[in-house]
N, C-alpha and C positions, 0 to 999 in steps of 0.2 A: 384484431386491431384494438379493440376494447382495455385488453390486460396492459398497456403501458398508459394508460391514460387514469385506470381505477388504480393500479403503484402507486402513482404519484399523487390523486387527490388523497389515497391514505396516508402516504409520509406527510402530507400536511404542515410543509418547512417555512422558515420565518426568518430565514436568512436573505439579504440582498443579492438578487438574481445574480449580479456580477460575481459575485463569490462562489457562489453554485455551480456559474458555470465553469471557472479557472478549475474549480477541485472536479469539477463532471470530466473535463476535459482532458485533464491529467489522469484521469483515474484510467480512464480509457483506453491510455498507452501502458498504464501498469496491468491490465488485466488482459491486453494483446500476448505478454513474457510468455507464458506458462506454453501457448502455441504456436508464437514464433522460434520455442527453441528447437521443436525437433524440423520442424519446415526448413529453419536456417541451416541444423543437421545435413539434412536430404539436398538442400540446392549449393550447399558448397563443398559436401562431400569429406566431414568432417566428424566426428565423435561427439555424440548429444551433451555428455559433459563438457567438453570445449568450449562452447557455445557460452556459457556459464559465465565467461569472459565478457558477455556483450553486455547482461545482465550486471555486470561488477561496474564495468565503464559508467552505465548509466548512471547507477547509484551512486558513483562515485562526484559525481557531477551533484547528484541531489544533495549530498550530504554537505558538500562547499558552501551549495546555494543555500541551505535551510541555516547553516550554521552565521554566515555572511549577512544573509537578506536582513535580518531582526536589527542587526548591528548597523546597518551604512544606510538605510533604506526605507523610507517610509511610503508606505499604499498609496500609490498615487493613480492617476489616469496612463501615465507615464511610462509605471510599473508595469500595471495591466497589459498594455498593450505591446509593450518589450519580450513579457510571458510569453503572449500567443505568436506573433511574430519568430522568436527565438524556437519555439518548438515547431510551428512551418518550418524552417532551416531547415532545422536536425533533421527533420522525417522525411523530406523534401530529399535531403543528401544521402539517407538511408539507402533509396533508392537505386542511388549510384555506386554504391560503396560494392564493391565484389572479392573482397577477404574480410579476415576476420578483423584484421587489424583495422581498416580504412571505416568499417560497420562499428566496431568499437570507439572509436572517435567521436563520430556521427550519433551514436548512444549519448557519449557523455557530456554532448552538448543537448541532447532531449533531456539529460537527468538535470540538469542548469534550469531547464525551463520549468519542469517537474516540481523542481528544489524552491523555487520562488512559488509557484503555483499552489503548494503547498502551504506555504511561508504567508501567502497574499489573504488565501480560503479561513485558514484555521486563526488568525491574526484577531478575526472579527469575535468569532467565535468563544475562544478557551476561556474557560473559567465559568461558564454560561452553563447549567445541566439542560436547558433546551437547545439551546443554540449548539453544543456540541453533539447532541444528538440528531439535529438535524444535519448537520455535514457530515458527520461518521454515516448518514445512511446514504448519502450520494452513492457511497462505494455500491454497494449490493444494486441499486437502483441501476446503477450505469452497465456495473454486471449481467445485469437480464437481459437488458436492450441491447447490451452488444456484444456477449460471449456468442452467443449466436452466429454472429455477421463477421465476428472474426474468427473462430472456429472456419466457417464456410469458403472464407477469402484465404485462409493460411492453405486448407487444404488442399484448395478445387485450384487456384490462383498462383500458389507461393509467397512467399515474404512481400516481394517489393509491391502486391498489391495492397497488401496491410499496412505497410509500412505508407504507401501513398494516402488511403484510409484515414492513417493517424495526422498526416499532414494537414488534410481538410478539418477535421474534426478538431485539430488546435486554434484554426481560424475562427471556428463558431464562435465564442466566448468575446469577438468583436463586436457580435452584432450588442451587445449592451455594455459600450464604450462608453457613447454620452450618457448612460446612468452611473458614471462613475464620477464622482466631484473630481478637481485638481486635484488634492489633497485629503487623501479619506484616515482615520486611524491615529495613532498617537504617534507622534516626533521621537526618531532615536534618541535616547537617551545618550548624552554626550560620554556617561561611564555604563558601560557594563557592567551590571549589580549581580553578584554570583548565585548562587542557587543556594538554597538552605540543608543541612546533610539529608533530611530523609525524603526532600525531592531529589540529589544527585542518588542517592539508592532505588530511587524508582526510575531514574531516567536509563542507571544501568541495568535495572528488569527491563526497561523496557526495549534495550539492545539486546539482551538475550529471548526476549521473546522474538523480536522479529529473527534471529538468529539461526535459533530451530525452525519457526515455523516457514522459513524464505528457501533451505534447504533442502525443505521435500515440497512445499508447494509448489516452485519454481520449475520442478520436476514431476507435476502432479500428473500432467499429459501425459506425457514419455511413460511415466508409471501405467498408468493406464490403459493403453496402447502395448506397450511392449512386456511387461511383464504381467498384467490382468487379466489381453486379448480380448480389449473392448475395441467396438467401432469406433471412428474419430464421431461420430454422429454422439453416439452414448457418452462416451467423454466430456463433449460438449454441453451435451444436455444435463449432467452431473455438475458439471460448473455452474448453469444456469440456476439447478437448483440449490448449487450453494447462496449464489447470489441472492436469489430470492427468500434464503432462511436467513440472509442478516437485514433483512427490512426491518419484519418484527425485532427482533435483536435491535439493533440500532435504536428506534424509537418504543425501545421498551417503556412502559408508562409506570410499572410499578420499581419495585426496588433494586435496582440490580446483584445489590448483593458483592461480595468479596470479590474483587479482578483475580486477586491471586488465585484464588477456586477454579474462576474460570478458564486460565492459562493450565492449571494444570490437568483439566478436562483437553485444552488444546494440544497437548504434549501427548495424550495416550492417543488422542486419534493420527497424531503424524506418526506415532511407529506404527497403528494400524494399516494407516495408507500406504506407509514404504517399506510394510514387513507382506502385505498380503499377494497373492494372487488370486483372488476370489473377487469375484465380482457384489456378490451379496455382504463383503465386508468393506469393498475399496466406497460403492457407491453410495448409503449411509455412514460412512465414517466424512467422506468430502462432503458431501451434503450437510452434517453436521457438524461442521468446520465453520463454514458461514454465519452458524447463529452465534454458538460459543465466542468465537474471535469476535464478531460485533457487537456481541454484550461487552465483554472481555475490555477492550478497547480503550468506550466512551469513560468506564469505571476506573481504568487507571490512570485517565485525563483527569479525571474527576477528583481523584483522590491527589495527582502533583498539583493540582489550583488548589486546596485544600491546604497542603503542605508547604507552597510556596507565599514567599512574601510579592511577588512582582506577578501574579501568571501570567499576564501577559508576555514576559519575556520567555517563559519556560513554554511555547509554543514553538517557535523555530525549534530550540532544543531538543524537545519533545520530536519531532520529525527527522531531525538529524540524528539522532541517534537511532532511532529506528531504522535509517534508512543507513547506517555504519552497518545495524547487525545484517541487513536485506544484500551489504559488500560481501560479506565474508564467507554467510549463508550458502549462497549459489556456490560458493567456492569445493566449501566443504563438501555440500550435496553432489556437485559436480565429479567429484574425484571416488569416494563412497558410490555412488552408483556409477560409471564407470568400471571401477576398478569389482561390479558384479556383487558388492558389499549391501544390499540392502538393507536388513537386519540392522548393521553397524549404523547404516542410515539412519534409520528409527529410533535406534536406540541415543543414537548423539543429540537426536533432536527433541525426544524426549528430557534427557537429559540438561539439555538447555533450559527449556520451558519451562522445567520441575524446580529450577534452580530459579526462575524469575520470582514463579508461583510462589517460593517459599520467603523470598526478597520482597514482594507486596505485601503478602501476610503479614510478615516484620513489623513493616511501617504503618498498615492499617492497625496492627494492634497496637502499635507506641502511641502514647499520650503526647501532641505537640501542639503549640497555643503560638500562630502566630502573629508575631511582631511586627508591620511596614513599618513601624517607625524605626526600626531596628536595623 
């Protein structure tokens, strides 16, 4: 009981608990996907890539809300509370929904909730190299405490316990309501101010990285399980310890170093994961997924607030695009693993990532002096 309590006084975050919790609580329902796809598999008696669809709904919903939120919307107590509320609903309805289609719906109103949650968390944050590193490590933290407990409930339970799960767990982020002012954050800006060229070339890395890597992570279970012949136990606990290698990651304290490097370390380990059947390759490759990716991450935030004149606005963006490439990803992965294609798998998703990898380099090596008055 000791190891989530020494997690936490080591990430050592300096973010406004309200913002913690919206991004803890969102993250929560993104790191459920990976085990709710084969579980939803098995209880509706469907093809694990099908499923893939559910995954697309949501995202699709996130991508509306991340892209919408920045523009009509400013952090309010309002906001906040609309968030948790709005993803109750969705998970709430989960519950009931028994085809793919009715469950898809139900998704893309969690991805709405998701899409602002996101929009709400990082709003405070971007542009900050502490402050962004302390909510990039929510992920891996919320990761530990509860691949576990959703791993356990997808398996022993099925869906609609997880799905109920995530219903509560979106309520939490009420209990620190009143620490939220009326009105927190900066007033939409009546124009939408465009992005400068070498942050839109990093916001499209940053669609192709979520791209490949949503692909086979999406499918990282199913891989594991069905083509590895791990227990859902082992699997689990390979999540867990991905989780746990983006701590350090996330609040790396020294330099991080080039993002593009890092994506393209993240690209050879996703054809590892979706080309292998070995155990001793699948569970150090995922595991090593975690740190890569949450170094990987805060560094290409780091480097569009750098590039941008406004960063502030280039946070929704920043999310919405990632969460376009996290639409298409499953899609791809989907139909490639289905259609028995592993390899192809890996190989596309390498492909993607190789291609961000070399789109960050780009722009970290170009010379650019910006102008706000500009």
């Amino acid at each position: 009981m000791q190891v989530p309590v020494k997690l936490l006084n080591a990430a050592r975050l300096d973010v406004a608990p309200p913002m913690l919790s919206v991004i803890a609580s969102s993250t929560f329902v993104f790191i459920a996907t990976p085990f709710l796809v084969p579980a939803i598999a098995a209880d509706l008696g469907i093809a694990t890539g099908s499923v893939g669809w559910m995954s697309t709904a949501q995202l699709t919903g996130f991508v509306l809300a991340s892209l919408i939120a920045g523009r009509i919307l400013a952090p309010s107590r309002t906001v906040f509370v609309a968030i948790a509320l709005i993803g109750f609903a969705a998970n709430a309805s989960s519950v009931a929904a028994d085809d793919l289609v009715l469950l898809s719906i139900t998704r893309f109103f969690s991805g709405l909730s998701l899409g602002l949650a996101a929009w709400f968390g990082w709003q405070a944050a971007f542009g900050d190299r502490g402050r962004t590193g302390d909510v990039a490590v929510v992920g891996p933290l919320v990761g530990v405490l509860g691949t576990p407990l959703i791993s356990w409930l997808a398996g022993e339970h099925g869906p609609d316990w997880v799905f109920g799960t995530l219903a509560i767990v979106n309520l939490i982020p009420l209990v620190f309501n009143t620490r939220v002012p009326p009105a927190v954050g900066r007033t939409p800006p009546s124009k939408r101010r465009p992005a400068t060229g070498p942050a839109k070339v990093i916001l499209i890395a940053l669609t192709l990285v979520t791209f490949g890597g949503s692909s086979v992570f999406v499918f990282a279970a199913a891989i594991g399980t069905e083509s590895v012949g791990l227990s859902t136990l082992v699997v689990s606990a390979t999540f867990t310890a991905n989780a746990i290698a983006g701590i350090p990651a996330a609040k790396w304290p020294f330099r991080k170093g080039k993002a593009g490097l890092w994506f393209f370390g993240t690209g050879i380990l996703a054809l590892l994961i979706a080309s292998t059947s070995t155990p001793w390759i699948y569970v150090p490759a995922l595991t090593l997924w975690g740190f890569i990716f949450f170094v990987g991450t805060p560094s290409a935030f780091i480097l569009l607030a750098e590039r941008s004149r406004y960063p502030e606005e280039r946070a929704g963006d920043a999310q919405a695009m990632m969460a376009l490439g996290r639409v298409f990803g499953p899609l791809m992965g989907g139909a490639l693993y289905t259609g028995g294609t592993s390899l192809a798998l890996g190989l596309a998703a390498f492909a993607s990532l190789g291609t961000a990898a070399c789109l960050l380099l780009a722009v970290d090596r170009a010379r650019y002096v910006v102008n706000p008055a500009t």
